[in-house]
C-alpha positions as a LaTeX table, in Angstrom:
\begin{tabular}{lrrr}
\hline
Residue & $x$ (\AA) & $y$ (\AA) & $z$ (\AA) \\
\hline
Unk1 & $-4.64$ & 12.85 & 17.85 \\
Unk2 & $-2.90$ & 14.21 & 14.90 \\
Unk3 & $-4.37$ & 17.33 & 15.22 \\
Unk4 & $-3.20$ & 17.72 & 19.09 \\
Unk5 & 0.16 & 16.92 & 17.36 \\
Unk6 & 0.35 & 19.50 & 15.19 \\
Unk7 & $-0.42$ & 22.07 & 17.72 \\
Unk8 & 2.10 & 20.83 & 19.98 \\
Unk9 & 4.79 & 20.12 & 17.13 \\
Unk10 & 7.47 & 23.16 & 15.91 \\
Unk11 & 8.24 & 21.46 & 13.15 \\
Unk12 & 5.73 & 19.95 & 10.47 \\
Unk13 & 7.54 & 17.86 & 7.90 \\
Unk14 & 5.89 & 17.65 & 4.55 \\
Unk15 & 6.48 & 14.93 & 1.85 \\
Unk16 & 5.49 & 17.26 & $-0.59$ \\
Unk17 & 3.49 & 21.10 & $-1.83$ \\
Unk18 & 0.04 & 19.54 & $-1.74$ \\
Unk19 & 0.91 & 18.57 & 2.13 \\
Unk20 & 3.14 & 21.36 & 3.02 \\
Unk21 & $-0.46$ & 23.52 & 1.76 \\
Unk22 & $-2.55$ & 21.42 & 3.85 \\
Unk23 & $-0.64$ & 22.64 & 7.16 \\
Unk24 & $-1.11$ & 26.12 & 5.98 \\
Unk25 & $-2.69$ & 27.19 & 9.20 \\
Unk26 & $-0.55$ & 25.11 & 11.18 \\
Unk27 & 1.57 & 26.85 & 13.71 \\
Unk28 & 5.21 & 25.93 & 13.42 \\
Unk29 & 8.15 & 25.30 & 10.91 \\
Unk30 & 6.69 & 23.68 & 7.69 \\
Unk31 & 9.90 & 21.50 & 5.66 \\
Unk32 & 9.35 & 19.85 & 2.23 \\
Unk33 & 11.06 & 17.44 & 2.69 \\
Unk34 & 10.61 & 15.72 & $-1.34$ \\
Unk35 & 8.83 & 12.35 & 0.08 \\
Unk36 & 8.01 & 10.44 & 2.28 \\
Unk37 & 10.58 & 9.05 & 4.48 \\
Unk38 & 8.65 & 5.47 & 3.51 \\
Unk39 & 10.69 & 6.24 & 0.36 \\
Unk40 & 13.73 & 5.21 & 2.16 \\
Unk41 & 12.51 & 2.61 & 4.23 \\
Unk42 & 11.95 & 0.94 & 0.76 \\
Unk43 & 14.81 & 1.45 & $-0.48$ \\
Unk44 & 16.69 & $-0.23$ & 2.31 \\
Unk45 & 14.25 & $-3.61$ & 1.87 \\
Unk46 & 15.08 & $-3.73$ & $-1.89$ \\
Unk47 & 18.51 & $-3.66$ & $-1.24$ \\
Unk48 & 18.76 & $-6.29$ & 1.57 \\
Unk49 & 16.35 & $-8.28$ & $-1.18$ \\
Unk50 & 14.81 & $-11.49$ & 0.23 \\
Unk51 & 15.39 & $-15.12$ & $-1.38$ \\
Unk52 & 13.38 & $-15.93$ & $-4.59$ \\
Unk53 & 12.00 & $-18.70$ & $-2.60$ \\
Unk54 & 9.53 & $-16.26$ & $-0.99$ \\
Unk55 & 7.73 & $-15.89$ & $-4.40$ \\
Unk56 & 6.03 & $-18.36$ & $-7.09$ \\
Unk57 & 7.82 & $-19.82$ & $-9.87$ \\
Unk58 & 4.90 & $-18.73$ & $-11.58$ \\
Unk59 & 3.45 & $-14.75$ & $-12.44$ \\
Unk60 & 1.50 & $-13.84$ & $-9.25$ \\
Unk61 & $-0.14$ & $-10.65$ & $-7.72$ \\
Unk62 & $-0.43$ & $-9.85$ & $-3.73$ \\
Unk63 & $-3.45$ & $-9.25$ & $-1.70$ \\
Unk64 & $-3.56$ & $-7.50$ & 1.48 \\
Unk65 & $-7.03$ & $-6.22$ & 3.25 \\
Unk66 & $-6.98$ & $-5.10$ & 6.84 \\
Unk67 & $-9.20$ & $-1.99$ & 7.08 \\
Unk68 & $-12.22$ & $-2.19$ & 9.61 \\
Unk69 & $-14.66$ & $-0.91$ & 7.05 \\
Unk70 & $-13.93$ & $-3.84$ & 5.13 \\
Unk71 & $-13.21$ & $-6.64$ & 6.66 \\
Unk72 & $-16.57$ & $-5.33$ & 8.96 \\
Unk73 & $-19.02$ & $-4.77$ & 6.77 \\
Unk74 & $-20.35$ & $-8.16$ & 5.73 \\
Unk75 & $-21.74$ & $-7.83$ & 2.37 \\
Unk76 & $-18.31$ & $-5.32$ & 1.42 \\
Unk77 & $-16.09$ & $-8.26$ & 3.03 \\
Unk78 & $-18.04$ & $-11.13$ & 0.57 \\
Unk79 & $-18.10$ & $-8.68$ & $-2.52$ \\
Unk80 & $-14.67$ & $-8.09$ & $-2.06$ \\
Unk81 & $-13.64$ & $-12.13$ & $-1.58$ \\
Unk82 & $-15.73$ & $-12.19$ & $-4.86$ \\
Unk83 & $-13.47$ & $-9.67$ & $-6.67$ \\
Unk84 & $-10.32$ & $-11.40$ & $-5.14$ \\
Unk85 & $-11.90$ & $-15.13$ & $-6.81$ \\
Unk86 & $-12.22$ & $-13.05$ & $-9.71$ \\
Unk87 & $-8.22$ & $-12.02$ & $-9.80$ \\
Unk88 & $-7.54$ & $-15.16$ & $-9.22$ \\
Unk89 & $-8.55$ & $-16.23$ & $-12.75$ \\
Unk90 & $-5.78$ & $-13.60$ & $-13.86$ \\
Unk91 & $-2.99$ & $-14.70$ & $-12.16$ \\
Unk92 & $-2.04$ & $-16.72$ & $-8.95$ \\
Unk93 & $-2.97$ & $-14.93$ & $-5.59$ \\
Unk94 & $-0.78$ & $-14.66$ & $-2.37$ \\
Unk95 & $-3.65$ & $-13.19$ & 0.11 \\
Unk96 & $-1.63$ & $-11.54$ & 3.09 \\
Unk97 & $-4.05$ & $-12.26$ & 6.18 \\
Unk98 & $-3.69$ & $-9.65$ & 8.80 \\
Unk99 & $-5.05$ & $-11.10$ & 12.17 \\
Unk100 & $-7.93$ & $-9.12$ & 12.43 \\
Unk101 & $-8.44$ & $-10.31$ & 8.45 \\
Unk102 & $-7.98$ & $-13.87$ & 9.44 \\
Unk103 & $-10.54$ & $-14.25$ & 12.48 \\
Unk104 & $-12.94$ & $-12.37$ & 10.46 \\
Unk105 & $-12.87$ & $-15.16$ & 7.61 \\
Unk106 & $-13.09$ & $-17.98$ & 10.61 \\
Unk107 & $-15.70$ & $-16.61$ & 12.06 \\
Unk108 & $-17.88$ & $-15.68$ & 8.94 \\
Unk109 & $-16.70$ & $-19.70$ & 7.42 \\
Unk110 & $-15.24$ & $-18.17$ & 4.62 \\
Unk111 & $-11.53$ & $-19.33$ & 5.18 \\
Unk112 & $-11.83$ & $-23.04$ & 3.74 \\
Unk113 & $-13.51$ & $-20.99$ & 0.52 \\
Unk114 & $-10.25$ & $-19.43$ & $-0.28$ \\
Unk115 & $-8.20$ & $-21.77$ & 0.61 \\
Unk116 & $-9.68$ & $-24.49$ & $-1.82$ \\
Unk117 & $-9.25$ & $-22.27$ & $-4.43$ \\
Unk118 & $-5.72$ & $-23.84$ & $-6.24$ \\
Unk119 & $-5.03$ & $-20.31$ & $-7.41$ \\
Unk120 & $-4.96$ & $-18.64$ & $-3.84$ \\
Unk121 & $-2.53$ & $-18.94$ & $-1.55$ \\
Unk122 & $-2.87$ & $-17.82$ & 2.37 \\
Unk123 & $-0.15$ & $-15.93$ & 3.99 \\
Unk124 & 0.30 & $-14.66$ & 7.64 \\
Unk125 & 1.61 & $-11.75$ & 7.41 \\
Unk126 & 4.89 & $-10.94$ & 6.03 \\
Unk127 & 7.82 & $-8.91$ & 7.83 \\
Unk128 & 8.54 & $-5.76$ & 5.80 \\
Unk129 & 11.75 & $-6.64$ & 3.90 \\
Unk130 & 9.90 & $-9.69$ & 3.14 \\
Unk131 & 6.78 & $-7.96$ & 1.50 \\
Unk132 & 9.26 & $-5.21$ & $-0.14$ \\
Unk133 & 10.81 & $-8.19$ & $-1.98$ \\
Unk134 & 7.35 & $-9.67$ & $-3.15$ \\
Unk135 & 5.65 & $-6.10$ & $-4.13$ \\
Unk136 & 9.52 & $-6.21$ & $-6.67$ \\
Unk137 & 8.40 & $-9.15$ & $-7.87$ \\
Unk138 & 4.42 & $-8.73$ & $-8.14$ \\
Unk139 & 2.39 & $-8.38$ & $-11.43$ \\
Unk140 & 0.29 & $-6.26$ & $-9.13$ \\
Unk141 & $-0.92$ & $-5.53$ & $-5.43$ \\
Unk142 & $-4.22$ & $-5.32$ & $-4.46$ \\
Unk143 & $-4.72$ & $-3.42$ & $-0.97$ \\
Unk144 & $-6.78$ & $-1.35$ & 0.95 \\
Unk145 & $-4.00$ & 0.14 & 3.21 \\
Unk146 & $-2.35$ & 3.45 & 2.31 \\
Unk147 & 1.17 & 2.62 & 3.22 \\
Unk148 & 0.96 & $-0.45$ & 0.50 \\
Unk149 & $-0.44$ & 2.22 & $-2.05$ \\
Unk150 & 2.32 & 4.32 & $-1.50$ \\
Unk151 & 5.21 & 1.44 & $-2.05$ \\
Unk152 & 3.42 & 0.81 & $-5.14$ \\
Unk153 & 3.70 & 4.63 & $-6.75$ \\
Unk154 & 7.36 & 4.35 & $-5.77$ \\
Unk155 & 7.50 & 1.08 & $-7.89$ \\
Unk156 & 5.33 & 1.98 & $-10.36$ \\
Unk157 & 3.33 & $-1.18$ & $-9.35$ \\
Unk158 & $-0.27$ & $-1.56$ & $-11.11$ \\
Unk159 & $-1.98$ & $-1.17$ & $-7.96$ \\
Unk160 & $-5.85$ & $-1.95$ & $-6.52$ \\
Unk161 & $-6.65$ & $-0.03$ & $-4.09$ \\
Unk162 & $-10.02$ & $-1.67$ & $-2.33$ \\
Unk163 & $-11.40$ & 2.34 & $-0.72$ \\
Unk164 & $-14.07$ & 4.38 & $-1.47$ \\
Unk165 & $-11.62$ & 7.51 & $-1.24$ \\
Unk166 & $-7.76$ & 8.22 & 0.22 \\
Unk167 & $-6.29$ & 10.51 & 2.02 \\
Unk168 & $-2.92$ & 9.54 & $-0.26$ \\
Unk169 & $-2.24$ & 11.23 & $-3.37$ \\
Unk170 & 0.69 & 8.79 & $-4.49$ \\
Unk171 & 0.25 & 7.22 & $-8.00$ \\
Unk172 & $-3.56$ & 8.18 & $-8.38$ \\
Unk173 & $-4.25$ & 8.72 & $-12.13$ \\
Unk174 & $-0.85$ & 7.24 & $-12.59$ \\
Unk175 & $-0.50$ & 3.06 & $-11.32$ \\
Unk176 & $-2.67$ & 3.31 & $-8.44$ \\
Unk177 & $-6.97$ & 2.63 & $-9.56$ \\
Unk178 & $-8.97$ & 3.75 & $-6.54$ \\
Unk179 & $-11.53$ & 1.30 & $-6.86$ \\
Unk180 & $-14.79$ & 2.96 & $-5.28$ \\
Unk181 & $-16.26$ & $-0.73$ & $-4.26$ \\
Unk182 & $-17.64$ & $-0.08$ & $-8.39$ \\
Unk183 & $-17.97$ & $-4.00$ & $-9.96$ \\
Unk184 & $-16.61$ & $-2.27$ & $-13.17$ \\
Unk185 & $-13.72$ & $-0.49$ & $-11.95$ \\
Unk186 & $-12.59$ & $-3.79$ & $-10.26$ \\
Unk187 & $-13.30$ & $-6.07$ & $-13.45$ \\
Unk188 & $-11.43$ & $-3.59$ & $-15.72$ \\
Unk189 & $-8.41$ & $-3.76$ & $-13.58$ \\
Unk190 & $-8.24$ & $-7.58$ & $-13.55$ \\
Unk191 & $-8.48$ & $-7.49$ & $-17.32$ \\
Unk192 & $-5.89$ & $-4.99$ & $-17.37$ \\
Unk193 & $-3.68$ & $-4.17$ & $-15.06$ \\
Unk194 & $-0.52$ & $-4.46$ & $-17.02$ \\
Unk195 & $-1.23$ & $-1.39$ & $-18.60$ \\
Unk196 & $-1.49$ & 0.23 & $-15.38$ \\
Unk197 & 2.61 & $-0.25$ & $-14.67$ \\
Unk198 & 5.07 & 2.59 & $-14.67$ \\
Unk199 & 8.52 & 3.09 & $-13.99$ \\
Unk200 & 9.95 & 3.16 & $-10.81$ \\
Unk201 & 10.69 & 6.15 & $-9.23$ \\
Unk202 & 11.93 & 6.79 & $-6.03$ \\
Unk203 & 12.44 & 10.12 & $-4.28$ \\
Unk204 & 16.14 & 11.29 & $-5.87$ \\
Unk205 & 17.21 & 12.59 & $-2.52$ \\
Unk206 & 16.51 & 11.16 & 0.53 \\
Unk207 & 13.74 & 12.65 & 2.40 \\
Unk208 & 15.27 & 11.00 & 6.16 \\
Unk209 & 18.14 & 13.31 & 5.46 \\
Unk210 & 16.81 & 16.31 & 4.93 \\
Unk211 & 14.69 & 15.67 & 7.70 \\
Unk212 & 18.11 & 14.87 & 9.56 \\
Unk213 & 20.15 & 18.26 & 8.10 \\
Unk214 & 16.89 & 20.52 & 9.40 \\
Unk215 & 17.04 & 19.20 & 13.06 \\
Unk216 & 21.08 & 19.54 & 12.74 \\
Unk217 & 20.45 & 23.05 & 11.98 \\
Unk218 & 17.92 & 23.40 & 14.58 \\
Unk219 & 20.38 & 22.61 & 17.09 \\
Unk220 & 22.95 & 24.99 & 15.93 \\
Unk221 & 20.47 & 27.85 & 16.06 \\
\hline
\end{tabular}
């Protein structure tokens, strides 16, 4: 579907080089347009910020796992709850349950597992302002969703990220750990992770308004 898109689309927006070089042989306008415009979607959350009632009186992380190839894969899905256990004895846990996240633990029994442990908390899923104002307030975020990884590079957030590879190049090497499903990788972090935070940084202009200026100009053409 994306790449129908492309061929259909005039103009490509890019958040960045590496992506604007990916559409190389892309037909149409390529604009760089300096981030992502999740960058401002951020932004706007952190600003409206949420009550401190949302989050623990005491230092927590944030768990969120929705991808099929995890929650799917049976032994991946139990290794992973192991590593989360193990996180646990770090800090406190809030475990964001997707749907698809939450019938999987009901129907495999593991539900009543986690939620006997004291330090894990289970959360439906939060709005987005909601989460923004939790990921501010997290010691870390541990995730297997792209979007989440991203939020975290912006707020150089020590970040988990539960894949064997991503398509995302935001805060690799930097606060993001791409944990391969490797034991080690995943023990290290929870030993860790403070050393994986970084300043924030968000995009210095505001890549919704370039995007907004190039269509502007488009129409004046």
């Amino acid at each position: 579907m994306r790449r129908l898109t492309f061929r259909l689309s005039h103009l490509l927006y890019c958040p960045d080089a590496w992506a604007l070089e990916n559409l190389a042989g892309q037909r149409g306008e390529r604009v760089d347009t300096g981030g992502n415009t999740l960058a401002d979607a951020l932004a706007l959350a952190l600003e409206s910020d949420r009550p401190e009632a949302l989050a623990p009186a005491e230092p927590f992380g944030l768990v969120s796992r929705h991808r099929f190839e995890n929650i799917f894969h049976r032994r991946r899905f139990e290794s992973l709850l192991e590593s989360v256990e193990l996180l646990a004895q770090e800090r406190k846990l809030l475990f964001v349950l997707h749907p698809p996240t939450a019938r999987r633990l009901e129907r495999l029994g593991l539900r009543a597992r986690l939620a006997a442990n004291p330090r894990i908390e289970l959360h439906p899923r939060y709005g987005f302002f909601a989460f923004a104002a939790l990921l501010r307030r997290a010691d870390f975020v541990v995730t297997d969703g792209g979007g989440i990884q991203e939020e975290a590079s912006y707020l150089g957030l020590p970040c988990l990220l539960l894949r064997a590879a991503t398509e995302r190049r935001e805060g690799l090497g930097a606060n993001v750990v791409l944990s391969s499903y490797d034991p080690g990788v995943i023990r290290d972090f929870a030993r860790g992770f403070a050393r994986w935070r970084r300043p924030a940084a968000l995009p210095a202009a505001s890549p919704s308004d370039v995007i907004v200026a190039s269509l502007r100009a488009q129409l004046r053409s």
